[in-house]
C-alpha angles and dihedrals in degrees: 000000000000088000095063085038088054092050093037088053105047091045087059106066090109131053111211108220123200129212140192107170128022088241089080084050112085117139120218089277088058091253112151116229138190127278105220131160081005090294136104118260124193136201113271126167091193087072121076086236098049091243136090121180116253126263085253092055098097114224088000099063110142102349112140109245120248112261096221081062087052098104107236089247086046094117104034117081124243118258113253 
């Protein structure tokens, strides 16, 4: 039994969060990101695109996002 604890434990330090719209995608300042690959990106200056996913995004955690998935109004706000 403290064996499985022990495995079930250490395979959960991340939460994976999925997404199917960016609405579901705000970071800790209250900036909304982008829902790709059914993951959160955020803004990141350090990737080619703009955008990294997010630490909750599974296999994809912190990968810089292709530039080629970043949507071409990405980075202009919507009108209000």
């Amino acid at each position: 039994m403290a064996l499985f604890l022990l495995l079930f434990a250490t395979g959960c330090d991340r939460r994976e969060m999925i997404c199917s719209t960016p609405r579901e995608c705000i970071d800790t300042h209250g900036e909304l990101g982008l829902c790709l690959s059914m993951h959160c990106a955020f803004r990141d200056n350090r990737c080619p695109s703009g955008f990294r996913f997010d630490d909750s995004a599974g296999e994809l955690a912190e990968i810089c996002v292709s530039a080629s998935d970043v949507p071409p109004d990405a980075g202009t706000p919507d009108a209000r």
